[in-house]
PAMAR-784838 format. One record per atom (N, C-alpha, C): x, y, z. Coordinates in steps of 0.001 Angstrom, whole numbers, padded with zeros to 6 digits, always signed. Each point is the difference from the previous one (the first is absolute). Layout:
XYZ
...
//
This chain:
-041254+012730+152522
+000843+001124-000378
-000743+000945-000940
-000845-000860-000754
-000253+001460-000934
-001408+000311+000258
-000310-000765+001234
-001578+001036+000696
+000932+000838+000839
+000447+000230-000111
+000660+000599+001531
+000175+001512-001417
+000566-000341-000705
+000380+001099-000979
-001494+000475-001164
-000665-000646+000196
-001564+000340-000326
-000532+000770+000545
+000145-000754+001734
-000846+001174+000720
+000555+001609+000577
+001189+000331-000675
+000672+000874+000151
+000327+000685-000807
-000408-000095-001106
-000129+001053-001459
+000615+001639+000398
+000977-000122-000580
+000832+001425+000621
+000819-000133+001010
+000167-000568+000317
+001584-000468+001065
+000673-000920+000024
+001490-000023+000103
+001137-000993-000059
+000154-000330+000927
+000645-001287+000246
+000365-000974+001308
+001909-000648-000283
+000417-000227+000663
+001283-000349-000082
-000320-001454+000445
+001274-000904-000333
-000426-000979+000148
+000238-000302+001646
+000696+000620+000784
+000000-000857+001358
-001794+000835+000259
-000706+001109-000226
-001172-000203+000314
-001304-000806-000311
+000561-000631-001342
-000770-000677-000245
+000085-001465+000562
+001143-000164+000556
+000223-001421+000700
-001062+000471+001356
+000608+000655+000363
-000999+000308+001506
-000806+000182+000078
-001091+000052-001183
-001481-000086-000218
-000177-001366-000515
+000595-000683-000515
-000481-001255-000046
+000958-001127+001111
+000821+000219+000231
+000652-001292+000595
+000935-000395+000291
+000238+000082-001867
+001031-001074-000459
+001100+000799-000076
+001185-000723-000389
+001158+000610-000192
+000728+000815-001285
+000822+000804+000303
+000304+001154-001165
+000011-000686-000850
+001049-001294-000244
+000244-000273-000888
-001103-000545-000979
-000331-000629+000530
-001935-000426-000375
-000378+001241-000881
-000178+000930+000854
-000667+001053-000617
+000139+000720-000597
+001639+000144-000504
+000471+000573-000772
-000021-000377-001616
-000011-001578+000569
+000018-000661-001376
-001874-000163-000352
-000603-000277+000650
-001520+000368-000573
-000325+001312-000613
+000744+001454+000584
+000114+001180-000432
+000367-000009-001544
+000778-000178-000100
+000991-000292-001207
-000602-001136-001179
-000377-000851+000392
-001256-000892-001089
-001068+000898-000053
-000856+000890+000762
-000620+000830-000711
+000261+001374-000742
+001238+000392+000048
+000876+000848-000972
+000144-000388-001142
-000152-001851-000222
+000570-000488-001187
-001145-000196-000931
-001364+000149+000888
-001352-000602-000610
-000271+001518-000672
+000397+001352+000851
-000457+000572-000351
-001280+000552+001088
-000218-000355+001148
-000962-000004+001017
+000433+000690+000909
+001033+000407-000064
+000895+001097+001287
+001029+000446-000498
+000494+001549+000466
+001046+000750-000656
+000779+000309+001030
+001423-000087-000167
+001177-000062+000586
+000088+001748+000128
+000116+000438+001246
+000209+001256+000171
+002035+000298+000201
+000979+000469-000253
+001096+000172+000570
+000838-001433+000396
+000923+000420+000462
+000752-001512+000521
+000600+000074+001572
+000203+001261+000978
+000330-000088+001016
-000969+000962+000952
-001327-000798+000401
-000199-001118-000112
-000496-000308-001132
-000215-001320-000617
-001121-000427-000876
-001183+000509+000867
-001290+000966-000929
-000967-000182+000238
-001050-000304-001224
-001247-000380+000551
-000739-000992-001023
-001356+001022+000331
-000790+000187-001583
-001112+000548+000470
-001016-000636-001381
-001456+000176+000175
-000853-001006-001126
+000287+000968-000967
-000544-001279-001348
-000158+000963-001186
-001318-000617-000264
-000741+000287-001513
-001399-000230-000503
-000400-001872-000184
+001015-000301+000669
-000017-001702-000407
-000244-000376+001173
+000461+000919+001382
-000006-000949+001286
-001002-000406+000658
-001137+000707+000115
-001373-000210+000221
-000390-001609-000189
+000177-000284-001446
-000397-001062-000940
+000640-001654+000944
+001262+000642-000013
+001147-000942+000518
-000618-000145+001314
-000269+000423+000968
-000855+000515+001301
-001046-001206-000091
-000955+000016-000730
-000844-000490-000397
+000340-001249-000295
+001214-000397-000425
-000160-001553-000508
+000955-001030+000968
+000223+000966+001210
+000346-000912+001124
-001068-000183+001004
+000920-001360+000575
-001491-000172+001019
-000304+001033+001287
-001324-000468-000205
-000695+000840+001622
+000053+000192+000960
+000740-001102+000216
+000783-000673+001447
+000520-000290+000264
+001172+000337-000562
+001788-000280+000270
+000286-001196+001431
+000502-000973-000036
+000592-000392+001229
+000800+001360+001056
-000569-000545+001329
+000735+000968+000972
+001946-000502-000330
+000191+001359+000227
+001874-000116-000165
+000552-000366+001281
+001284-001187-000539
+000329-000420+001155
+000693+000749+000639
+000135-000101+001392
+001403+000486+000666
+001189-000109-000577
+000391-001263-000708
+001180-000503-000379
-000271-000378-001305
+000302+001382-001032
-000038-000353-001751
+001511-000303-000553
-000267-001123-000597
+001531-000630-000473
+000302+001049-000888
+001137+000574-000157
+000250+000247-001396
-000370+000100-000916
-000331+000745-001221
-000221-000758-001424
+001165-000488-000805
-000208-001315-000129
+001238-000337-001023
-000619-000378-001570
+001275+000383-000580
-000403-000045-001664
-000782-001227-000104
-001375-000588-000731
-000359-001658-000414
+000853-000709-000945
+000142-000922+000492
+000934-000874-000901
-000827-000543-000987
+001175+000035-001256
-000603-000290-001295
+000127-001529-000438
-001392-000159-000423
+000729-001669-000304
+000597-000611-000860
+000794-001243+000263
+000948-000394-000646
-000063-000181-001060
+000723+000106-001412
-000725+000086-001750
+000403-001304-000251
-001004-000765-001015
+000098-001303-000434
+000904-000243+000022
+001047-001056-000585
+000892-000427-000290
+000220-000115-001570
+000493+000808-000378
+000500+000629-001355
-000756+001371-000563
-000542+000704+001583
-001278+000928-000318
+000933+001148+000096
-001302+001261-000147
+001136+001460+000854
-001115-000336+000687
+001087+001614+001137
-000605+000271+001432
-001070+001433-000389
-001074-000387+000328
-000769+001103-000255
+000372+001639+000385
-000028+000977-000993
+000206+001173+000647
-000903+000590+001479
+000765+000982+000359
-000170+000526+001132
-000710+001251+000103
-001021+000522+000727
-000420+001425-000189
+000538+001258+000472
+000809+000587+000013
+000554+000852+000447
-000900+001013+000566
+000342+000557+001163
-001296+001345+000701
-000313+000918-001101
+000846+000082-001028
-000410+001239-001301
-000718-000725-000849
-000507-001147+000302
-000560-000715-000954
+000071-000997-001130
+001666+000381-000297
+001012-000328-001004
-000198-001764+000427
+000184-000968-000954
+000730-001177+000017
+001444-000270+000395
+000712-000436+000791
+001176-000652-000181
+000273-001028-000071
+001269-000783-001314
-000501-001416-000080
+001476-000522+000462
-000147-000791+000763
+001187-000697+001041
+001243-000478-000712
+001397-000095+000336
+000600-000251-000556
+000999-001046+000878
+001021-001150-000432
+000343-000450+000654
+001331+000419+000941
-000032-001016+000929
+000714+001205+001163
+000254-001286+001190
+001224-000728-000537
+000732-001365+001298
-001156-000548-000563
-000327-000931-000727
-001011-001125-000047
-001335+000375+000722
-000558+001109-000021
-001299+001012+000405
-000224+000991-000854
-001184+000051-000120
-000630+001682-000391
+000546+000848+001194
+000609+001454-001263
+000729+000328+001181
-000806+000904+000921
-001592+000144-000684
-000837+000487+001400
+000248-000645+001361
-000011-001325-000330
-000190-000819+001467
+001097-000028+000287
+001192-000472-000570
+001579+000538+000781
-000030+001022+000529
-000431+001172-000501
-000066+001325+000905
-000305-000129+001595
-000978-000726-000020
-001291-000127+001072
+000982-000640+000883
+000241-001148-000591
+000974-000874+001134
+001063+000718+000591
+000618+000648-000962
+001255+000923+000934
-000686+000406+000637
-000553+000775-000124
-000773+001185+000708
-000348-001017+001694
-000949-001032-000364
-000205-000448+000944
+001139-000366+001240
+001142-000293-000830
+001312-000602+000325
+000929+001376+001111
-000399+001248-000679
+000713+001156+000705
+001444+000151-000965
-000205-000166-000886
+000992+000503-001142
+000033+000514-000881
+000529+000924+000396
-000529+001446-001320
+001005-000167-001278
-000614+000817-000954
+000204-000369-001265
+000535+001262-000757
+000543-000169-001178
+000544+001366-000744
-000301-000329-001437
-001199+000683-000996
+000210-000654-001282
+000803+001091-000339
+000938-000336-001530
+000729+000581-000349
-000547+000159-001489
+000093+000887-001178
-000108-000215-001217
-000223+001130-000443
-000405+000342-001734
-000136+001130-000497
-001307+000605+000022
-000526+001208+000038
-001288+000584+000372
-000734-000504-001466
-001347-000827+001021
-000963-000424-000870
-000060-001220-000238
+000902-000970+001006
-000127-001421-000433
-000961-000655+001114
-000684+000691+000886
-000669-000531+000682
+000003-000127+001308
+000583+000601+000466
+000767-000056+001846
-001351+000261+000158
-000606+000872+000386
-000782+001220+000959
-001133-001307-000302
-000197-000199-001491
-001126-000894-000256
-000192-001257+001023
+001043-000890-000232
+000514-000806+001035
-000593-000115+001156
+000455+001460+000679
-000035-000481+001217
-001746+000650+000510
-000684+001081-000338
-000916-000147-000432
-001057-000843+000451
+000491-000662-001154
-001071-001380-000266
+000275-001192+001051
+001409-000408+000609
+000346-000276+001291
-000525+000449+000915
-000105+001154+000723
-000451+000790+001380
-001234+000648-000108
-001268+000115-000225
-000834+000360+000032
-000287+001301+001026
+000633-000350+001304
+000293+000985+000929
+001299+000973-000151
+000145+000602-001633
+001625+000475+000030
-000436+001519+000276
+000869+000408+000847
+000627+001337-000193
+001088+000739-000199
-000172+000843-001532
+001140+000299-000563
+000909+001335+000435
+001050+000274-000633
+000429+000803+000660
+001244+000146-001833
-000223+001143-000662
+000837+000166-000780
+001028+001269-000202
+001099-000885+000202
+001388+000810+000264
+000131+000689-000753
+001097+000675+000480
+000659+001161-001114
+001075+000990+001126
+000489+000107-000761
+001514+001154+000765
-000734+001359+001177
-001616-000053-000212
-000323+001101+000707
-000515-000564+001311
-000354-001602+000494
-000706-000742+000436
+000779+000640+001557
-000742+000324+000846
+000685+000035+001512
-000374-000639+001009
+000573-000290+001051
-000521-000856+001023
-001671+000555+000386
-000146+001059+000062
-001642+000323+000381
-000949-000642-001361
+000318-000500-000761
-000672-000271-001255
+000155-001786+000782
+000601+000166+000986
+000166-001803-000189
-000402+000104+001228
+000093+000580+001142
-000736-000601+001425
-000896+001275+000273
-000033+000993-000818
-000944+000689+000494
+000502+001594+000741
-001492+001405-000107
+000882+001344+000180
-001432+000523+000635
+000385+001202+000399
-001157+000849+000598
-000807+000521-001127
-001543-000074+000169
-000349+000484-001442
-001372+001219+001046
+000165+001404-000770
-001130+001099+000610
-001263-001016-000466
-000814+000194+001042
-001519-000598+000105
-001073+001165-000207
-001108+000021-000027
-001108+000434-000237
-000253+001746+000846
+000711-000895+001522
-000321+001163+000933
+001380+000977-000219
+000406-000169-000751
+001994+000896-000206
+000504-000628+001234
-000127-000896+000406
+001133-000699+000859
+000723-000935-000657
+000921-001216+000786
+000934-000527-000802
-000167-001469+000378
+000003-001151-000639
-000551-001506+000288
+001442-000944-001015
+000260-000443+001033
+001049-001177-000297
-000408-001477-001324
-000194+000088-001004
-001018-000333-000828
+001634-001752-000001
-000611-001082-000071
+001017-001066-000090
+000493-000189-001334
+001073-000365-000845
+000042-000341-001386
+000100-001340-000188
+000739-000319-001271
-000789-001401-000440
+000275-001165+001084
+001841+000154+000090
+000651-001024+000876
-001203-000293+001378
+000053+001406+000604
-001020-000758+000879
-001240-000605+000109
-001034+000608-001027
-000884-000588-000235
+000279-001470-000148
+000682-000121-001049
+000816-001507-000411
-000110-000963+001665
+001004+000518+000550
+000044-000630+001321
-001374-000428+000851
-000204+000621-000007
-001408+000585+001403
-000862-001239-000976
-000467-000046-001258
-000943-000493-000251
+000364-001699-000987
+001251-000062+000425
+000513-000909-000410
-000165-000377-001728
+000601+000424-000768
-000426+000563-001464
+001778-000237-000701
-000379-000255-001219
+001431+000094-000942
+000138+001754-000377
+001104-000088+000009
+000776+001289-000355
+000755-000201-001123
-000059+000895-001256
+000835-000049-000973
+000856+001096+000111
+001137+000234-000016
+000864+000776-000537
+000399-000019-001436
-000998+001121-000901
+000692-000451-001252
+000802+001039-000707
+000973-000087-000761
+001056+000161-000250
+000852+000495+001143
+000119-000796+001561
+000712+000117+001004
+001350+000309-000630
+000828-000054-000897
+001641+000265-000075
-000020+001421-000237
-001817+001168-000547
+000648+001024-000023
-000068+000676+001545
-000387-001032+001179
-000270+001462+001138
+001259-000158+000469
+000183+001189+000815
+001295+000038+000549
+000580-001059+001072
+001179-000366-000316
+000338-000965+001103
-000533+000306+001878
-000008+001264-000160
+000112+000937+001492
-001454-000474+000331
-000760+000441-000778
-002180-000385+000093
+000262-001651+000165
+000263-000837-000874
-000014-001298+000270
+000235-000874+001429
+001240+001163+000221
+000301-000769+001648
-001077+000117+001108
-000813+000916-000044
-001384-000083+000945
-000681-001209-000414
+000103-000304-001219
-000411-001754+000093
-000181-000960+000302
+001568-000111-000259
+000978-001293+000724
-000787-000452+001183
-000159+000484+000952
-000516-000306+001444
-001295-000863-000403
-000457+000327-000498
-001601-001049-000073
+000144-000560-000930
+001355-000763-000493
+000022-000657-000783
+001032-001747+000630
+000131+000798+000815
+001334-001231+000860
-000960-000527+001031
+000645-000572+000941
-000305-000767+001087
-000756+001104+000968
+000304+001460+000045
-000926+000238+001109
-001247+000678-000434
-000371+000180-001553
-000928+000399-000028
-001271+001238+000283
+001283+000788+000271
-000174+001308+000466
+000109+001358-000660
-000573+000653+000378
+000882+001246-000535
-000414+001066+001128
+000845+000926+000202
-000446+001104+000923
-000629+001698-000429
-000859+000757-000212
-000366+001099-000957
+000461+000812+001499
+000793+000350-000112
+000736+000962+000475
-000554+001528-000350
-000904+000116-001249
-000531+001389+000293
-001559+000128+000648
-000268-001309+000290
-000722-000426+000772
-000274-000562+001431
+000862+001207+000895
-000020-000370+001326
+000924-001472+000185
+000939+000113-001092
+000517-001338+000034
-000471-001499+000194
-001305-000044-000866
-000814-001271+000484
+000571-000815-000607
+000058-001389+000509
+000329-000917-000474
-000823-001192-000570
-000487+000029-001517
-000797-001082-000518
+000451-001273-000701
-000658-001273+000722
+000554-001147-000129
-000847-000585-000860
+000680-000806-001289
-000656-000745-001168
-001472-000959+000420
-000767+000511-000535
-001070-001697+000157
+000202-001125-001002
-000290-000961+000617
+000039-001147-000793
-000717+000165-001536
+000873-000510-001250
-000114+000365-001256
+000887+001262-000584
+000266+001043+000864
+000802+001077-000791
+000974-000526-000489
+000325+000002-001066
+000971-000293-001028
+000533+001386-000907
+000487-000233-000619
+001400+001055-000819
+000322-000864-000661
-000222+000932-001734
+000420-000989-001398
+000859+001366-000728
+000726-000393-000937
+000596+001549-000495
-000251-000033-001518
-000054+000957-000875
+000209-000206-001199
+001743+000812-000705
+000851-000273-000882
+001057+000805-000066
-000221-000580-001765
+000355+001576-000525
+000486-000343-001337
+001525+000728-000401
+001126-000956-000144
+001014+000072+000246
+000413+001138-001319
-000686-000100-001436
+000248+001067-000592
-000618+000864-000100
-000133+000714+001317
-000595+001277-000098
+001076+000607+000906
+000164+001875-000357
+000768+000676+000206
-000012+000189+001399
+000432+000041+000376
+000539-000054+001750
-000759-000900+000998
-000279-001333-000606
-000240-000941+000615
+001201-000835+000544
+000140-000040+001558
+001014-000508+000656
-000287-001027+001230
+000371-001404-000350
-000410-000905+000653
+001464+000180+001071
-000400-000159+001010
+001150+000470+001273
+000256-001161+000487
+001062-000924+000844
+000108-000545+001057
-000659-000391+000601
-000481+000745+000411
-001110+000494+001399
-001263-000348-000302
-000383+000214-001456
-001288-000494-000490
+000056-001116+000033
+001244-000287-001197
-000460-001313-000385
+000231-001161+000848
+000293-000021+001318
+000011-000632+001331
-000663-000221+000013
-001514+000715+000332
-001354+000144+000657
-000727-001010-000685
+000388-000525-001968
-000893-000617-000577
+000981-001408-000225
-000667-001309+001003
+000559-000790-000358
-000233-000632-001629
-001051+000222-000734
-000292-000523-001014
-000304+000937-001027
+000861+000272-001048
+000200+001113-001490
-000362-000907-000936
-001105+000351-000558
-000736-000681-001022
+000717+000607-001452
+000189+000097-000924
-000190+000912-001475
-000900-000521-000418
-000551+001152-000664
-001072+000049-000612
-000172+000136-001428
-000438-000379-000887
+000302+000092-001410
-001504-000020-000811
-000334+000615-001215
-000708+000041-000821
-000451-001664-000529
-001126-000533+000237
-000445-001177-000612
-000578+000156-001193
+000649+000054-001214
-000471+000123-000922
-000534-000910-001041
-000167-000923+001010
-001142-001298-000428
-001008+000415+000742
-000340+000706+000645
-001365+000410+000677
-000389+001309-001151
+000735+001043-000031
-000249+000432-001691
-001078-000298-000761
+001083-000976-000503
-001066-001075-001108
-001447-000565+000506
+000201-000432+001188
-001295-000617+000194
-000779+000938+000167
+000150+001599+000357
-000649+001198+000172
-001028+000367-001071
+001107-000666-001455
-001060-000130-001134
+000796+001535-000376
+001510+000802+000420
+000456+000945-000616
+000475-000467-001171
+000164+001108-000929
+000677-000221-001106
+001134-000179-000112
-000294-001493-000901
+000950-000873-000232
+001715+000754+000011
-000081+000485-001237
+001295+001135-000302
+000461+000687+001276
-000771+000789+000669
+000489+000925+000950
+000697-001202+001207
-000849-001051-000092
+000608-001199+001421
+001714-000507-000748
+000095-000031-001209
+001456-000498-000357
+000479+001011-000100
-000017+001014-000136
+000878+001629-000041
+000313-000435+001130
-000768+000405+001138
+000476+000193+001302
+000957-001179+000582
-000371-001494-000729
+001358-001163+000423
+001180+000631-000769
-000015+000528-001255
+001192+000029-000246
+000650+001332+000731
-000335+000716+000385
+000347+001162+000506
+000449-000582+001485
-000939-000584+000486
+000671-000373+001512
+000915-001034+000008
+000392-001073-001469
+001317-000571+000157
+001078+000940-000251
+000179+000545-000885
+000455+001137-000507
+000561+001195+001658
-000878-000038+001001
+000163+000936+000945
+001232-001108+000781
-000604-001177+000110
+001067-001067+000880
+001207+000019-000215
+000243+000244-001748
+001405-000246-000323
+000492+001344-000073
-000933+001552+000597
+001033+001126-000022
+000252+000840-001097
-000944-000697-000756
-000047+000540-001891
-001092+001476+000445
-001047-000251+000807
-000836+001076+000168
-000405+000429+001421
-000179+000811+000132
-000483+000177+001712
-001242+000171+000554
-001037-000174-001131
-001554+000129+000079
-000529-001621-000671
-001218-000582+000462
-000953-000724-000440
-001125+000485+000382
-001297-000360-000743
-001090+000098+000219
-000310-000986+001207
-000762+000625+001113
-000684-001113+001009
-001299-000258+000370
-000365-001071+000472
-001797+000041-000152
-000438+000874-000085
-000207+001136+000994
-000093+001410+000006
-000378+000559-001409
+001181+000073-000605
-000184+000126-001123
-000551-000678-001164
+000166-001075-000395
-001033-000907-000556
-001381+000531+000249
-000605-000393+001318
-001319+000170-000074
-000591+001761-000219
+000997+000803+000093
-000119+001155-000258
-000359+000564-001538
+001538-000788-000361
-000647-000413-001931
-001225-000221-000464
-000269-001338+000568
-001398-000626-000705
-001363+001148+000244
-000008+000800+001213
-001022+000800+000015
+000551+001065-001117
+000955+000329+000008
+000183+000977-001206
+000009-000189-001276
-000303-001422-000320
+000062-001013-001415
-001538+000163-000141
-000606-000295+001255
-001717-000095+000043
-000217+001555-000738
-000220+001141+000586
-000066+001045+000064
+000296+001181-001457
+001395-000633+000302
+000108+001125-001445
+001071-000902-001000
+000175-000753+000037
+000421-001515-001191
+001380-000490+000316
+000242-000728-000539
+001070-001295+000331
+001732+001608-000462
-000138+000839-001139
+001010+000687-000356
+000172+000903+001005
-001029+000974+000423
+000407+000781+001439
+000342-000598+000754
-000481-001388+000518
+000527-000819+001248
+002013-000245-000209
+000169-000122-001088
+001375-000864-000801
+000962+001610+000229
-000680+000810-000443
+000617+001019+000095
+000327+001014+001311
-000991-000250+000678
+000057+000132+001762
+000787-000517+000872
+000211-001299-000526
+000986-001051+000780
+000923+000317-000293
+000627+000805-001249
+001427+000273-000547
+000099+001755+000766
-000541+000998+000311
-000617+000831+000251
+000246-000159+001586
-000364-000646+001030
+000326-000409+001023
+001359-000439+000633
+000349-000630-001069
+002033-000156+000258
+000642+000765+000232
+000570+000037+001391
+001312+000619+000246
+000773+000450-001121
+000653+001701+000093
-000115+000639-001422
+001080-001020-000695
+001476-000090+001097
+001029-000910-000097
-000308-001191-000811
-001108-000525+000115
-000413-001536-000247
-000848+000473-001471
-000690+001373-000342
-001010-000263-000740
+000568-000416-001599
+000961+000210-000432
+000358-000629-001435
+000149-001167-000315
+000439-001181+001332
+000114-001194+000111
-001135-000570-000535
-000905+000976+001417
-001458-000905-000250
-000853+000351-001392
+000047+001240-000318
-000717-000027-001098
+000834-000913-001277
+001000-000252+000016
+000845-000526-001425
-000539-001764+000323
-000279-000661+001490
-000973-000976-000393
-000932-000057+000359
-001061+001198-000037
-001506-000131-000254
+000060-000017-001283
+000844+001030-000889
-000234-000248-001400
+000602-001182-000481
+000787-000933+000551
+000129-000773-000270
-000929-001558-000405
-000537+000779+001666
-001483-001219-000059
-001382+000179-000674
-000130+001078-000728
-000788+000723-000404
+000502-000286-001857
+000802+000458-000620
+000912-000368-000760
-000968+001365-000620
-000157+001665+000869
+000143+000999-001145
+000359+000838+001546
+000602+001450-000276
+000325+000889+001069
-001060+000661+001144
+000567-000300+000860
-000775+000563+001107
+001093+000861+000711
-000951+001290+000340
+000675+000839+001169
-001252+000108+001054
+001167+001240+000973
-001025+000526+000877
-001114+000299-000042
-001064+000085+000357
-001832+000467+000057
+000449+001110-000038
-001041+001356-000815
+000576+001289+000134
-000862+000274-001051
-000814+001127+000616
-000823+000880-001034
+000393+000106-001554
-001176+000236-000763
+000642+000118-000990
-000904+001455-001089
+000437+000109-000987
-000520+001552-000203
-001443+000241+000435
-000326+001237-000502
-001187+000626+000756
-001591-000701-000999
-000661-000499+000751
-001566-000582-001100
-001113+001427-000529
//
């Protein structure tokens, strides 16, 4: 893959062309594409299609594969995520590398890391719905689960051509039927995220449904009405965060997902993060405090680890004061009356202060 993008210095390839120069299959190649996005050895052009073109690293990368690749088979399995191995017995489960590079460190999930529960549904043909507040880790999750994911993030403007695909002007001013994610998803047998699926419209969602049931289909009707049928592996996972403003879990959705996870802030992973101490018990008491209805904001990993770089950076009082500063305006007197609490002198909002 990345001689192919070496010897082409100045031009992009999409990924079904790059399958057809080597072999193998999209999905394959999409996800080799995408590990060199993460190294830094190839740059992600657009998203419909993804195209991939070198940067000053790929040459190098070029270079440190072999000379002589095995011939590609006729028949390339899949890529499936590697399974992680099992952690001692009284051990943890080693973190995970995420394509951005990031760590994710597993959490439990039915007597499993819930990476590998993922996998198994997945394997199983049962799609999933995490549920929880933005920043506790969904997207991370799954992520670090699907190696082959393609995302897709909702919102009230999201339309069915954003999900199976629209005519896009080409080079010559003519017009080319360009596929979107769902199908890609399909065709190359790949996970699909829908995340924050409760904000797209119920109306966009129902072009879904079909490749999500028993027949596995869907028809692009602005496409000569073709009809594309799932490959083995396409899967559909959703993300929903129930307090956000016009997030609406439907009927109809929540049919589709036999298994609704919630998702919650581990704020024993926090600690082991090595965040500050103080800011990890603010945020427990704030999120018991949210359970019983006293407040409608907590701090979530998200936030935590957001802190500690801002503790690194410009000191532990801007960080204290940021976090109070960040609260929902509704929520912000709560929270600042116990930061200063935990602090035991006043803290407000972050906010300039006279002129130096």
């Amino acid at each position: 893959m990345a001689k192919i993008l070496a010897d082409h210095a100045g031009s992009q390839f999409s990924v079904t062309e790059l399958a057809k120069m080597l072999g193998h299959s999209g999905g394959a190649v999409g996800n080799a594409c995408d590990t060199l996005v993460a190294r830094g050895e190839a740059e992600r052009m657009g998203s419909n299609p993804r195209m991939y073109r070198p940067t000053s690293r790929t040459a190098a990368a070029a270079q440190a594969t072999p000379a002589n690749p095995p011939a590609p088979s006729s028949t390339v399995p899949r890529p499936r995520p590697t399974a992680q191995p099992a952690p001692p017995p009284g051990g943890k489960q080693q973190p995970i590398t995420r394509p951005n590079g990031q760590h994710y460190h597993p959490r439990a999930l039915a007597h499993l890391p819930d990476v590998e529960a993922l996998r198994k549904l997945r394997d199983a043909g049962v799609a999933v719905l995490l549920y929880g507040p933005p920043g506790t880790g969904k997207t991370s999750l799954i992520e670090a689960a699907f190696p082959d994911l393609i995302t897709v993030a909702g919102d009230g403007d999201t339309t069915v051509g954003d999900l199976i695909g629209e005519y896009t002007q080409d080079s010559s001013g003519g017009y080319e039927f360009i596929y979107g994610p769902l199908v890609t998803a399909m065709q190359e047998g790949r996970a699909l995220l829908l995340d924050d699926a409760t904000l797209i419209s119920p109306k966009v969602l129902a072009a879904l449904y079909p490749a999500m049931d028993g027949r596995r289909q869907i028809q692009v009707k602005a496409h000569k009405g073709e009809t594309i049928t799932a490959t083995d592996g396409f899967y559909v996972i959703a993300g929903h965060n129930p307090g956000v403003h016009g997030a609406v879990l439907t009927e109809a959705l929540a049919s589709r997902f036999s298994v609704q996870i919630q998702v919650g802030s581990d704020y024993d992973l926090a600690a082991s993060l090595k965040i500050n101490r103080t800011a990890v018990r603010i945020a427990r008491h704030l999120a018991t405090s949210q359970q019983a209805g006293e407040v409608g904001w907590a701090p979530q990993l998200r936030e935590l680890i957001a802190f500690q770089k801002i503790a690194d950076v410009l000191g532990a009082d801007a960080a204290f004061a940021n976090l109070v500063g960040i609260a929902p305006l509704e929520d912000r007197d709560v929270v600042a009356e116990i930061v200063t609490k935990a602090l035991g002198r006043p803290v407000t909002a972050l906010a300039l202060g006279r002129q130096l």
